[in-house]
mmCIF file of the C-alpha atoms, coordinates in Angstrom:
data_MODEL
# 
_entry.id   MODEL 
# 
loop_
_atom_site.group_PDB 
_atom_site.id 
_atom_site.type_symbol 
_atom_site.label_atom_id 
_atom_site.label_alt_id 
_atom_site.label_comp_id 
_atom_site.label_asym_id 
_atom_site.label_entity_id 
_atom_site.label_seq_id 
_atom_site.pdbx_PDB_ins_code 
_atom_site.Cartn_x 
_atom_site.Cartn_y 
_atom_site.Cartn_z 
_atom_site.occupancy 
_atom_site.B_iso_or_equiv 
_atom_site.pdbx_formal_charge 
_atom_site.auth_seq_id 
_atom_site.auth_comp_id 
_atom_site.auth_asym_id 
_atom_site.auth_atom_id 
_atom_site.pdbx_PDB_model_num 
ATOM 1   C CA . UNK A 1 1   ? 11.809  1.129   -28.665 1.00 0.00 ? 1   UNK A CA 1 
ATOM 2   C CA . UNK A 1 2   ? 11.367  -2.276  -27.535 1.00 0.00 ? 2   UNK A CA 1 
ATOM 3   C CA . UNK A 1 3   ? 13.983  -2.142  -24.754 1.00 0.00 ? 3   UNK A CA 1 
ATOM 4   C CA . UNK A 1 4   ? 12.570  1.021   -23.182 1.00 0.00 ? 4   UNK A CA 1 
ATOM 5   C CA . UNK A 1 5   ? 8.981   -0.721  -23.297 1.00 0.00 ? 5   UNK A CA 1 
ATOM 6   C CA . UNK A 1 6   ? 10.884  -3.678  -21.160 1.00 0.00 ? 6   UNK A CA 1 
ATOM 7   C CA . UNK A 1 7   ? 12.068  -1.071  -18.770 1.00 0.00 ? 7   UNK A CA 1 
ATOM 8   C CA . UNK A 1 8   ? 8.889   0.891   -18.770 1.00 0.00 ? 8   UNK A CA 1 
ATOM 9   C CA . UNK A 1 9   ? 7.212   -3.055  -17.719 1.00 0.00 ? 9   UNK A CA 1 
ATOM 10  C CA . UNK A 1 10  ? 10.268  -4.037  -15.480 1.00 0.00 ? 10  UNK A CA 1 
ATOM 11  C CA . UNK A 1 11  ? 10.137  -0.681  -13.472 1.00 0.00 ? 11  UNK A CA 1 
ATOM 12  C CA . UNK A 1 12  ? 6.384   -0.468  -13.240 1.00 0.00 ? 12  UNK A CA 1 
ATOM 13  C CA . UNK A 1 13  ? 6.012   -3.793  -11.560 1.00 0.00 ? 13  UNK A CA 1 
ATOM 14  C CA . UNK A 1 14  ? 9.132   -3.034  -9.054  1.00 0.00 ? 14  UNK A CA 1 
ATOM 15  C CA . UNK A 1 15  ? 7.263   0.489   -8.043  1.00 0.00 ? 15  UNK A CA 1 
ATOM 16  C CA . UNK A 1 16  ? 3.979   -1.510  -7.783  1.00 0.00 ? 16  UNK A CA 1 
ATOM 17  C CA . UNK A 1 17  ? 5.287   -4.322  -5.452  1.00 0.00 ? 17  UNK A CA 1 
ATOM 18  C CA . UNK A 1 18  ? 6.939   -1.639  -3.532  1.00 0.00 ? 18  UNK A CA 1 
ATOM 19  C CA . UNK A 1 19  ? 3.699   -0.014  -3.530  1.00 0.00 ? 19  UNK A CA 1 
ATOM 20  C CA . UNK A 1 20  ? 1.825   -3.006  -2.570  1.00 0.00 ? 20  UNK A CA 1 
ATOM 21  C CA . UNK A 1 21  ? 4.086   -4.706  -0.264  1.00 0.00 ? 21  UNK A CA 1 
ATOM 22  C CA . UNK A 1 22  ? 5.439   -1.945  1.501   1.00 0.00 ? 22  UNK A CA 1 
ATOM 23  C CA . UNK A 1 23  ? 3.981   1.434   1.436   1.00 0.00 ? 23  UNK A CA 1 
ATOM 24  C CA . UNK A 1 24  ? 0.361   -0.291  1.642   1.00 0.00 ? 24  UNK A CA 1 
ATOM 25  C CA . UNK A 1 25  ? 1.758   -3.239  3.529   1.00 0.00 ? 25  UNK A CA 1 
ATOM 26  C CA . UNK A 1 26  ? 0.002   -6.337  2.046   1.00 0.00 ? 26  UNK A CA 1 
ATOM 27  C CA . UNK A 1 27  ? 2.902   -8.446  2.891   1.00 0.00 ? 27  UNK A CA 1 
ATOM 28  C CA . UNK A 1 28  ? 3.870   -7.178  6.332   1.00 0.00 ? 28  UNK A CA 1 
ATOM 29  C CA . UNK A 1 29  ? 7.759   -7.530  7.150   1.00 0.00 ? 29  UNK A CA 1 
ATOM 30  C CA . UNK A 1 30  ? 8.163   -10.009 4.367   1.00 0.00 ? 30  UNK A CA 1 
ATOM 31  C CA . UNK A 1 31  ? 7.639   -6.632  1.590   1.00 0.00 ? 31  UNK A CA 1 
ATOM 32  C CA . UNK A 1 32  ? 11.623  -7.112  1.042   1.00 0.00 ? 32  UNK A CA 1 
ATOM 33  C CA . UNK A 1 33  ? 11.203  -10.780 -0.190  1.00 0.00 ? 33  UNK A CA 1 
ATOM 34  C CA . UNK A 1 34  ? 8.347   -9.697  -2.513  1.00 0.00 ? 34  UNK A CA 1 
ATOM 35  C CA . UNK A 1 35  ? 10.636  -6.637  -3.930  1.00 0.00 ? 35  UNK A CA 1 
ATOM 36  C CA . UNK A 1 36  ? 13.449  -9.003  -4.220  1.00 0.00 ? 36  UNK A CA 1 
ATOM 37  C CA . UNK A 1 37  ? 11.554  -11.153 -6.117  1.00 0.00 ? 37  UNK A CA 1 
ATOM 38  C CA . UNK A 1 38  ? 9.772   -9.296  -8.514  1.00 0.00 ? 38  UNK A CA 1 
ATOM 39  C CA . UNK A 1 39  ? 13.392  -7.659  -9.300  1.00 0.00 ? 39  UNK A CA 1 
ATOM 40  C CA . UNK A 1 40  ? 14.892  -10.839 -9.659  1.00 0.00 ? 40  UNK A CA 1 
ATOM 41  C CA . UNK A 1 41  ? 11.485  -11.968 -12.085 1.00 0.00 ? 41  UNK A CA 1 
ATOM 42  C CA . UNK A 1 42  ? 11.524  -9.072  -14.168 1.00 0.00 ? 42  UNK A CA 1 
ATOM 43  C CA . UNK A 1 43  ? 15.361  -9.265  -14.648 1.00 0.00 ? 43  UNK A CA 1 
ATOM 44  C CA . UNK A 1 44  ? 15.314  -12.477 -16.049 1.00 0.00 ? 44  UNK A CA 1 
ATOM 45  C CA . UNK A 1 45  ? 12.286  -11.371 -18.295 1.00 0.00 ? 45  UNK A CA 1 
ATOM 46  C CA . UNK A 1 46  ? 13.921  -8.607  -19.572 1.00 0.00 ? 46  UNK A CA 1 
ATOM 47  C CA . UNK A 1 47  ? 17.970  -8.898  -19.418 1.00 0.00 ? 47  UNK A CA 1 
ATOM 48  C CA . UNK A 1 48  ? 18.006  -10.511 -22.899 1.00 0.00 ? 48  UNK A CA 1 
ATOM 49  C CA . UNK A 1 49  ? 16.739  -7.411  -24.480 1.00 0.00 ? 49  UNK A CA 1 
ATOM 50  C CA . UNK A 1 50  ? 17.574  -4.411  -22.575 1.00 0.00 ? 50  UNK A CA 1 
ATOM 51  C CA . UNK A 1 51  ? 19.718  -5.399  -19.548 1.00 0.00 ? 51  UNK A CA 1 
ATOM 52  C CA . UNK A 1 52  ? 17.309  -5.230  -16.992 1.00 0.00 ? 52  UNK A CA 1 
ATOM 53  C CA . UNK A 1 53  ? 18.237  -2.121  -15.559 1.00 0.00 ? 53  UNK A CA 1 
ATOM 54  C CA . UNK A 1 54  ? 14.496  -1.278  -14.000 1.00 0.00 ? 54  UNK A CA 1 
ATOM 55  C CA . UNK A 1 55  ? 16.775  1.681   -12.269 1.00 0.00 ? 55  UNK A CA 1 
ATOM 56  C CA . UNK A 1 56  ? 18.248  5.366   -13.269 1.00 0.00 ? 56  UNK A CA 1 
ATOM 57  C CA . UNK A 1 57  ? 21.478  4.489   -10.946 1.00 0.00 ? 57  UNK A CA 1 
ATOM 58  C CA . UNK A 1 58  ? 21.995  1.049   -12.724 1.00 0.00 ? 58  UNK A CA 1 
ATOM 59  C CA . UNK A 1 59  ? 21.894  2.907   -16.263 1.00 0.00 ? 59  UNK A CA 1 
ATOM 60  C CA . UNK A 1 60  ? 24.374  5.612   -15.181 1.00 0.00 ? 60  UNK A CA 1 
ATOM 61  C CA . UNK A 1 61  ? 27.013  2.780   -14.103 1.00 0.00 ? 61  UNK A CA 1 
ATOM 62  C CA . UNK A 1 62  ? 26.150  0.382   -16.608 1.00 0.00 ? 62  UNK A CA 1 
ATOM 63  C CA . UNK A 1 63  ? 26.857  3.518   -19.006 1.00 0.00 ? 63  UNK A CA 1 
ATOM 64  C CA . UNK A 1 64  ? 29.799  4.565   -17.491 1.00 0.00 ? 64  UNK A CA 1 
ATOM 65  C CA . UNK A 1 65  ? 31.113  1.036   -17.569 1.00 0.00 ? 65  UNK A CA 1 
ATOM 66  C CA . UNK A 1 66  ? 30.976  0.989   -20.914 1.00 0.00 ? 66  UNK A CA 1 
ATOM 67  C CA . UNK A 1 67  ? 27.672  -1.523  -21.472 1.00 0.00 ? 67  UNK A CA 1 
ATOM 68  C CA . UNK A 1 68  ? 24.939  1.346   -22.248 1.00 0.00 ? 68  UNK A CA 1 
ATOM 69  C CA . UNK A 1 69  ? 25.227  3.855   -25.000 1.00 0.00 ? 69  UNK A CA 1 
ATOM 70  C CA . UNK A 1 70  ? 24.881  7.465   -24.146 1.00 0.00 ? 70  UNK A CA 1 
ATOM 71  C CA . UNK A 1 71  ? 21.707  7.359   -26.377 1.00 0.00 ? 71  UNK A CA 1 
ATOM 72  C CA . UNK A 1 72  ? 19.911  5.550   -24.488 1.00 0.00 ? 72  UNK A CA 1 
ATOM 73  C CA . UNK A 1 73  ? 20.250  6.809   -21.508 1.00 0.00 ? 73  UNK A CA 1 
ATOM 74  C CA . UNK A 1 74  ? 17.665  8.885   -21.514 1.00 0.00 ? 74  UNK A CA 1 
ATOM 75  C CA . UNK A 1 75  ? 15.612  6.790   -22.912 1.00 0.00 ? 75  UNK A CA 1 
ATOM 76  C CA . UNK A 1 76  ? 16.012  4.105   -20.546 1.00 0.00 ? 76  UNK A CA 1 
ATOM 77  C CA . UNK A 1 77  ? 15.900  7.027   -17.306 1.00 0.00 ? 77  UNK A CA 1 
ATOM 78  C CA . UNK A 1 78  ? 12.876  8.429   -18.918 1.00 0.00 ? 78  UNK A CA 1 
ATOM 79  C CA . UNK A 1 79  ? 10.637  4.920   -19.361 1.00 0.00 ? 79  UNK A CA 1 
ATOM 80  C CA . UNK A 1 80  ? 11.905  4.364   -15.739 1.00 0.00 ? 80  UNK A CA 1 
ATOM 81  C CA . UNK A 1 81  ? 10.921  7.109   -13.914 1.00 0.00 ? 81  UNK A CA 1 
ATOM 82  C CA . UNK A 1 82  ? 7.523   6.971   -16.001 1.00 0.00 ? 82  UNK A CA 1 
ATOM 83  C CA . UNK A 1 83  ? 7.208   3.127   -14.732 1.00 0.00 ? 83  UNK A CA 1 
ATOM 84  C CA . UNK A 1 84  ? 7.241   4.353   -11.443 1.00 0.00 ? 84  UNK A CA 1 
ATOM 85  C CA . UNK A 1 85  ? 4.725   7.147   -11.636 1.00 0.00 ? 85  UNK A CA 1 
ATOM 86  C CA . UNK A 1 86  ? 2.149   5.052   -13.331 1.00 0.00 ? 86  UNK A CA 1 
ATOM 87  C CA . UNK A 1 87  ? 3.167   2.116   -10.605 1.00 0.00 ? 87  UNK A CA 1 
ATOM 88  C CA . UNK A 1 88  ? 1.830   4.699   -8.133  1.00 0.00 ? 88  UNK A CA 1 
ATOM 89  C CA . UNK A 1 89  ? -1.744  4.867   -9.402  1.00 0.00 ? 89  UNK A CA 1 
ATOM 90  C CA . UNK A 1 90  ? -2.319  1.352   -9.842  1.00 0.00 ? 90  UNK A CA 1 
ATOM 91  C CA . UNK A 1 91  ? -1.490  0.718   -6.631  1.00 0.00 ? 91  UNK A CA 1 
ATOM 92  C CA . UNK A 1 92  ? -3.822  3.192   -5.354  1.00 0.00 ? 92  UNK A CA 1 
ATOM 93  C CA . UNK A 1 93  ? -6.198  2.059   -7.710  1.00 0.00 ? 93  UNK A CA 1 
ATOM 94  C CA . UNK A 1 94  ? -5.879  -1.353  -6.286  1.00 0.00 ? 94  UNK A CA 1 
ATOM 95  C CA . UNK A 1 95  ? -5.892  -0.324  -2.972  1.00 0.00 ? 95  UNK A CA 1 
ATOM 96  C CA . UNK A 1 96  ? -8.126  3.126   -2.645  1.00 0.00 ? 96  UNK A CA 1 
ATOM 97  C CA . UNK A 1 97  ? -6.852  5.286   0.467   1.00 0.00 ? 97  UNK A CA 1 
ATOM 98  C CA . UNK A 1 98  ? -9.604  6.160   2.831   1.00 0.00 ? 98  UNK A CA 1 
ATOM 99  C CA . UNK A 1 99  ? -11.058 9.182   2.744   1.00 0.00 ? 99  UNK A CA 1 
ATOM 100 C CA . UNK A 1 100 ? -9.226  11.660  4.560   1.00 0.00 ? 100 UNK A CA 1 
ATOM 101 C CA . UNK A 1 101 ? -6.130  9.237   5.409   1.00 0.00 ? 101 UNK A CA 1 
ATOM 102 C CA . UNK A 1 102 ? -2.919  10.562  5.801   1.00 0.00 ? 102 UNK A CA 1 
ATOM 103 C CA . UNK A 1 103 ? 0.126   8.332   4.707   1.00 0.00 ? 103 UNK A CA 1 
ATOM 104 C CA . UNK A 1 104 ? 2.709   7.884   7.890   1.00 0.00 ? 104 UNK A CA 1 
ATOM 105 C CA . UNK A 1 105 ? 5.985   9.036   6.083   1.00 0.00 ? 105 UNK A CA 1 
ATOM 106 C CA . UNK A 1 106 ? 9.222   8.147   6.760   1.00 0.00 ? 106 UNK A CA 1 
ATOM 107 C CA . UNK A 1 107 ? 11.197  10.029  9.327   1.00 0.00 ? 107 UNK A CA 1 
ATOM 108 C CA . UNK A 1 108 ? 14.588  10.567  7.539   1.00 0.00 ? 108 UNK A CA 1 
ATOM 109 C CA . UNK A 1 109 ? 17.968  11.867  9.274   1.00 0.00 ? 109 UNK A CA 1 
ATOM 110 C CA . UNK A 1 110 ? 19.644  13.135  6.073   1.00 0.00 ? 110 UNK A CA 1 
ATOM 111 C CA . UNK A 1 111 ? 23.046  12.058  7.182   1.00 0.00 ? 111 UNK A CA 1 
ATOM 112 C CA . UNK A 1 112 ? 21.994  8.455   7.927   1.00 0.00 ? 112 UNK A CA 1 
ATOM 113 C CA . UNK A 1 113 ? 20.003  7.994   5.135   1.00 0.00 ? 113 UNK A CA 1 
ATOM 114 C CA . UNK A 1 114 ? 22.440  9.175   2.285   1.00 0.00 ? 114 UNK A CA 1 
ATOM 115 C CA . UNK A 1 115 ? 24.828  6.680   3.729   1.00 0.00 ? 115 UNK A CA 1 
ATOM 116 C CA . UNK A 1 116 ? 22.303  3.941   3.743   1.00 0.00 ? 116 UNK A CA 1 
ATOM 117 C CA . UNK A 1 117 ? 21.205  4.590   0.042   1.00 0.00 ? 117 UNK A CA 1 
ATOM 118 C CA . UNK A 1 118 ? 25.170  5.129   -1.130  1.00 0.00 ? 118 UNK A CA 1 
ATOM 119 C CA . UNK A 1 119 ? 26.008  1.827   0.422   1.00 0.00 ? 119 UNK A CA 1 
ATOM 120 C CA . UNK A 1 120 ? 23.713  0.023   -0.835  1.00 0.00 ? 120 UNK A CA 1 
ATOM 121 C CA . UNK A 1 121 ? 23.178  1.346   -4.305  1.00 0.00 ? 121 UNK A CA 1 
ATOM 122 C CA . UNK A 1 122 ? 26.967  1.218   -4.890  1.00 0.00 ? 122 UNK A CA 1 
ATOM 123 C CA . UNK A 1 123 ? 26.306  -2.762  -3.208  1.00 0.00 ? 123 UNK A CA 1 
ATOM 124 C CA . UNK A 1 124 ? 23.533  -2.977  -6.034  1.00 0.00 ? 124 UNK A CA 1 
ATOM 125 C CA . UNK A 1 125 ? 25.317  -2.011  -8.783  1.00 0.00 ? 125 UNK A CA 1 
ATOM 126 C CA . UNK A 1 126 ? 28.718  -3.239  -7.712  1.00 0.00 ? 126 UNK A CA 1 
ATOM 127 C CA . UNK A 1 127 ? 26.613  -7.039  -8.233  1.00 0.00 ? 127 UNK A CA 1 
ATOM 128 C CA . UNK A 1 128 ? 25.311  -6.351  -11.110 1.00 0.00 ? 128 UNK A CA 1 
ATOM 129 C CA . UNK A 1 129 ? 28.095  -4.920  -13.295 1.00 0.00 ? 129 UNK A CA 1 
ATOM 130 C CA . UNK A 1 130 ? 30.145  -8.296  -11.913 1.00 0.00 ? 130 UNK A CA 1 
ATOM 131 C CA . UNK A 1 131 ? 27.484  -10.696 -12.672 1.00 0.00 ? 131 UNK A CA 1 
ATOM 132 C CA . UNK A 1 132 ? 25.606  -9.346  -15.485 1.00 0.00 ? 132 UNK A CA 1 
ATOM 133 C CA . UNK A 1 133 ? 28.457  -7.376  -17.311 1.00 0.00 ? 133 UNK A CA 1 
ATOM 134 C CA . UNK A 1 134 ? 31.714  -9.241  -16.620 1.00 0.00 ? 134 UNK A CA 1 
ATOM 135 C CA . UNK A 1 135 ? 33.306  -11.237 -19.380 1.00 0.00 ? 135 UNK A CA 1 
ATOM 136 C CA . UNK A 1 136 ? 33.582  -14.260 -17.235 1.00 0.00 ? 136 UNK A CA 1 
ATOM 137 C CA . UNK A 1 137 ? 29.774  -14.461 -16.070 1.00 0.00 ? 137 UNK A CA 1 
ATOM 138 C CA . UNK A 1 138 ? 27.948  -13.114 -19.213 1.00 0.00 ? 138 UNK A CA 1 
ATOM 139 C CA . UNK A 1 139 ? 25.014  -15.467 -19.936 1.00 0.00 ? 139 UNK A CA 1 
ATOM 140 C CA . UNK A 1 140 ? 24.959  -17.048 -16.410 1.00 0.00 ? 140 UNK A CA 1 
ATOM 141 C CA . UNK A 1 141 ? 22.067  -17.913 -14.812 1.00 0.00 ? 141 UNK A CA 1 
ATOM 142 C CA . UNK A 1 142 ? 22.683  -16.333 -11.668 1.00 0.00 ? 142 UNK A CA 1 
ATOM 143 C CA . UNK A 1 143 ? 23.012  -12.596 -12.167 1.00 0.00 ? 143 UNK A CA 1 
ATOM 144 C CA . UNK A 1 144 ? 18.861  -12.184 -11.368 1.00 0.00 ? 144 UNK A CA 1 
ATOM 145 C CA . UNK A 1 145 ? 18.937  -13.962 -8.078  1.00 0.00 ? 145 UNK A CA 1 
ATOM 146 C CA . UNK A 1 146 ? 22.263  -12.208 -6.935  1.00 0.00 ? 146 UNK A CA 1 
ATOM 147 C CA . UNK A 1 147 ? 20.606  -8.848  -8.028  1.00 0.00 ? 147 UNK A CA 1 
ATOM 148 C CA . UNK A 1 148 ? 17.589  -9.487  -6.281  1.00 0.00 ? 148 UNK A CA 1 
ATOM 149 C CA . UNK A 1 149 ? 18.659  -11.080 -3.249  1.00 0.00 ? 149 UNK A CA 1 
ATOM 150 C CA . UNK A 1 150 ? 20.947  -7.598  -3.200  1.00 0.00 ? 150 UNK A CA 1 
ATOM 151 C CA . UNK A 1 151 ? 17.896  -5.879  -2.713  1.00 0.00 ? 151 UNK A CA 1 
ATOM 152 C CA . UNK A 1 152 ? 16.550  -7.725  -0.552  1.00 0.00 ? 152 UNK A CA 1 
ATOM 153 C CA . UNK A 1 153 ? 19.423  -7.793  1.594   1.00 0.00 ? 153 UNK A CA 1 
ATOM 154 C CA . UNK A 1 154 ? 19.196  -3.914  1.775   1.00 0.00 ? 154 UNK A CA 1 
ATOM 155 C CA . UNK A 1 155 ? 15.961  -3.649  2.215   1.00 0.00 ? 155 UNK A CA 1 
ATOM 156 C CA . UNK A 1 156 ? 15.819  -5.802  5.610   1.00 0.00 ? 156 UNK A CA 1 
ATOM 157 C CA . UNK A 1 157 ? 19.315  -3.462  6.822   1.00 0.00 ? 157 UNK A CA 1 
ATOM 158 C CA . UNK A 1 158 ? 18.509  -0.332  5.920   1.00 0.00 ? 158 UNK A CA 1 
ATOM 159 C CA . UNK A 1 159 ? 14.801  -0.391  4.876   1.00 0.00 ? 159 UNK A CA 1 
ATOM 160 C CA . UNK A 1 160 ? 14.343  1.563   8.113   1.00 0.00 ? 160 UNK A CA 1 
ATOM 161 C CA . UNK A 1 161 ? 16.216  3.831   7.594   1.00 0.00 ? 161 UNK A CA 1 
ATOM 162 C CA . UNK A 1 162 ? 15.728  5.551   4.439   1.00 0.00 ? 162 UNK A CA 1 
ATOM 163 C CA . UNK A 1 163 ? 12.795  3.543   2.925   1.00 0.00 ? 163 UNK A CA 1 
ATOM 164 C CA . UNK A 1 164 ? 15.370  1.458   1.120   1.00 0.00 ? 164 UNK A CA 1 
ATOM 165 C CA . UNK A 1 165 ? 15.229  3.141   -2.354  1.00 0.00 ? 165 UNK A CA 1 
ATOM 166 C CA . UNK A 1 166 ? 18.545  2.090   -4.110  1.00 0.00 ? 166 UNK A CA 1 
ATOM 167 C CA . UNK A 1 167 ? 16.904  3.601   -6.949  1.00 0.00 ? 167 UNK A CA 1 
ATOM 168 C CA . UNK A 1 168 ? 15.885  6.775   -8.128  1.00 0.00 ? 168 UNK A CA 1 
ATOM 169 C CA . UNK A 1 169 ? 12.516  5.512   -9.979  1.00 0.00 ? 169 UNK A CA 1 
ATOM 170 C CA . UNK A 1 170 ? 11.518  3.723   -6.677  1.00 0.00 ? 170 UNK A CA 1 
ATOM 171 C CA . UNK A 1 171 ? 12.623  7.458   -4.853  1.00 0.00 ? 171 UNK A CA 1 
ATOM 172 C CA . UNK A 1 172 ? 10.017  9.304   -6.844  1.00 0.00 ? 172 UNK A CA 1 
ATOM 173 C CA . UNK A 1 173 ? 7.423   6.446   -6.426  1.00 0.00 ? 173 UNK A CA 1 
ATOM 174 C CA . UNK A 1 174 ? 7.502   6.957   -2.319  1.00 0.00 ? 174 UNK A CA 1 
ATOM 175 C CA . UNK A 1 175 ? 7.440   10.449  -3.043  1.00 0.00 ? 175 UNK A CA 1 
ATOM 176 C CA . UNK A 1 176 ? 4.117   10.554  -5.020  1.00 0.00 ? 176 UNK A CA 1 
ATOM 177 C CA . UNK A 1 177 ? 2.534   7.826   -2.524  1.00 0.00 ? 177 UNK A CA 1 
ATOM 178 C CA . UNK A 1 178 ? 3.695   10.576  0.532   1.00 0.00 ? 178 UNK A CA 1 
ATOM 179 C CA . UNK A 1 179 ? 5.939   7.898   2.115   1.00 0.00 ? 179 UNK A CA 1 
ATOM 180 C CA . UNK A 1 180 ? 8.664   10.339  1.828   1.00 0.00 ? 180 UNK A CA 1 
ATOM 181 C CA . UNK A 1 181 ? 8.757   14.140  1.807   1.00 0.00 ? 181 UNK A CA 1 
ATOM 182 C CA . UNK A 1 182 ? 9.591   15.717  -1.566  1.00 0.00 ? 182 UNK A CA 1 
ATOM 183 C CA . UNK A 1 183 ? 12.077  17.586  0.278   1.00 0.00 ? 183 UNK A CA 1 
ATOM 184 C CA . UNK A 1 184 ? 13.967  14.565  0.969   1.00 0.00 ? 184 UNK A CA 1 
ATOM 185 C CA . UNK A 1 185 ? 14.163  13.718  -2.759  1.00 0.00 ? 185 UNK A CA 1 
ATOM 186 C CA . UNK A 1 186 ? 17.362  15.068  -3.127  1.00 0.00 ? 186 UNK A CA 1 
ATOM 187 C CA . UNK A 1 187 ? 18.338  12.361  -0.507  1.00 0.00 ? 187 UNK A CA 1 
ATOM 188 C CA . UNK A 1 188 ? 18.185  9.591   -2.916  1.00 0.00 ? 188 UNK A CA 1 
ATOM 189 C CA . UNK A 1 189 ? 19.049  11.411  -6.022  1.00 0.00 ? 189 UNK A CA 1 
ATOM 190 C CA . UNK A 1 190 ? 22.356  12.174  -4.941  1.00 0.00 ? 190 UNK A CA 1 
ATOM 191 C CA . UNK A 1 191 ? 22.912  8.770   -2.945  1.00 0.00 ? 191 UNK A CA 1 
ATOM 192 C CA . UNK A 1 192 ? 21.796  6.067   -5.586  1.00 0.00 ? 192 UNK A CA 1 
ATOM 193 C CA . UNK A 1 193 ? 23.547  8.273   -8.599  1.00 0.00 ? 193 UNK A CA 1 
ATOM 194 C CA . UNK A 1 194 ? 26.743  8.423   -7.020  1.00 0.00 ? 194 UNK A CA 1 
ATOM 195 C CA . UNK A 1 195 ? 26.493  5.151   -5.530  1.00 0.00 ? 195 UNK A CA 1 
ATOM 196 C CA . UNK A 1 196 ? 26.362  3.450   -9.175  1.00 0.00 ? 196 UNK A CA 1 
ATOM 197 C CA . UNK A 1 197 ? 28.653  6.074   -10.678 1.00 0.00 ? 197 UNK A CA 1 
ATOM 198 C CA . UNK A 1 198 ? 31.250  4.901   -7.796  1.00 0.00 ? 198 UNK A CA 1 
ATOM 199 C CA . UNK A 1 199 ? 30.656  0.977   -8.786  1.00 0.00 ? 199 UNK A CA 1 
ATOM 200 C CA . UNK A 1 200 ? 31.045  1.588   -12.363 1.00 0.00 ? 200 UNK A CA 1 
ATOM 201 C CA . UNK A 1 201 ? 34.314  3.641   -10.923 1.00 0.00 ? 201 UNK A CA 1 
ATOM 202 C CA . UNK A 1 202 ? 35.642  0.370   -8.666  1.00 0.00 ? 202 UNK A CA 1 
ATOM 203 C CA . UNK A 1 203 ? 34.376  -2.274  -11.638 1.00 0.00 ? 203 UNK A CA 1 
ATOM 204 C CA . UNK A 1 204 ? 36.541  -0.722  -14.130 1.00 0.00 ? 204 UNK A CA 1 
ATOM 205 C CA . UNK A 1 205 ? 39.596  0.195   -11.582 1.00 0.00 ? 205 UNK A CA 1 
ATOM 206 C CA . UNK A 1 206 ? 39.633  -3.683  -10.883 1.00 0.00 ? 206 UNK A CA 1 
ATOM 207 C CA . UNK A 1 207 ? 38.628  -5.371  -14.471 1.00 0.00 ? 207 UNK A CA 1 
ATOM 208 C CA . UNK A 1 208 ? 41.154  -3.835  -17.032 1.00 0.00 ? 208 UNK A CA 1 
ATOM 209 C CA . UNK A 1 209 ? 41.498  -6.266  -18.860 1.00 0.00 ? 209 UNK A CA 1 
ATOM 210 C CA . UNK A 1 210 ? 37.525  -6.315  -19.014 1.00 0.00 ? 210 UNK A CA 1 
ATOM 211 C CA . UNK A 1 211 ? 36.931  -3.785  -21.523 1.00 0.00 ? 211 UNK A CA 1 
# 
């Protein structure tokens, strides 16, 4: 139970810096560097006990490369996607919408936008199943900051784009804050899963002897 309580924590404050920093837009164009480093924060709070993951399409590849047993999957998906919905009423409980304010939402050319979230969720995971899962870097100290600064990265490319997601949790989070049509939904669902399951894919294709 513990470790889904860390990703419940981990993936509420991601959605609620998003939240914040983005959709509300405390921090302006520098909302990537907060989201990079709240990921990179609650990673190194939490990676000692359940991985980090803070992310449905981190938990698929980091089961299907072999680090995450199939019984907690949905365990971890379900304490992450909750982190995210209660993410979205704090921050609107921390920042009340004015009466009769409509949210801008994000324009999104479907083709364009499943390429952004592919590339950079299969970028995401691709880093973390080398720095955090590899034989070879297990217990270094870098694997938060790459992970983060990953984010961060995509977020400043792509952020236009598709809202720069790379994760299902955050997905459903600009959903219920009416950044991002629930139509488009399927947009990220189908981009960030099959971004990580392709990672997990290339990891294991070019660590064999990583087992």
């Amino acid at each position: 139970m513990s470790k889904f309580i860390y990703e419940f924590i981990g993936t509420f404050f991601l959605v609620l810096t998003v939240g914040c920093a983005a959709v509300v837009g405390s921090a302006g164009n520098l909302a990537p560097i907060a989201i990079g480093a709240i990921l990179m924060c609650m990673i190194y709070a939490g990676g000692h006990l359940c991985g980090g993951h803070y992310n449905p399409a981190v938990t698929l590849g980091v089961f299907l490369r072999g680090r995450c047993s199939a019984a907690d999957v949905p365990g971890y998906m379900i304490a992450q996607f909750i982190g995210a919905a209660v993410a979205v009423f704090a921050t609107k409980a921390l920042y009340p919408p004015a009466p009769g304010a409509v949210m801008e939402m994000i324009n999104i050319v479907v083709s364009r936008a499943l390429l952004a979230e592919f590339l950079y969720t299969f970028a995401l995971v691709f880093v973390i199943l080398n720095v955090a899962t590899a034989q070879k870097n297990v217990g270094s100290p870098k694997y938060g900051l790459a992970i983060g600064f990953t984010v961060l990265a995509g977020a400043f490319s792509v952020g236009g784009i598709s809202g720069g997601a790379f994760n299902p949790a955050v997905a459903l989070g600009l959903c219920l804050f009416g950044k991002v049509a629930w139509a488009s939904l399927w947009v990220f669902l189908v981009a960030n899963f099959a971004g990580g399951a392709i990672a997990a894919f290339v990891f294991k294709a070019c660590n064999r002897e990583d087992v």
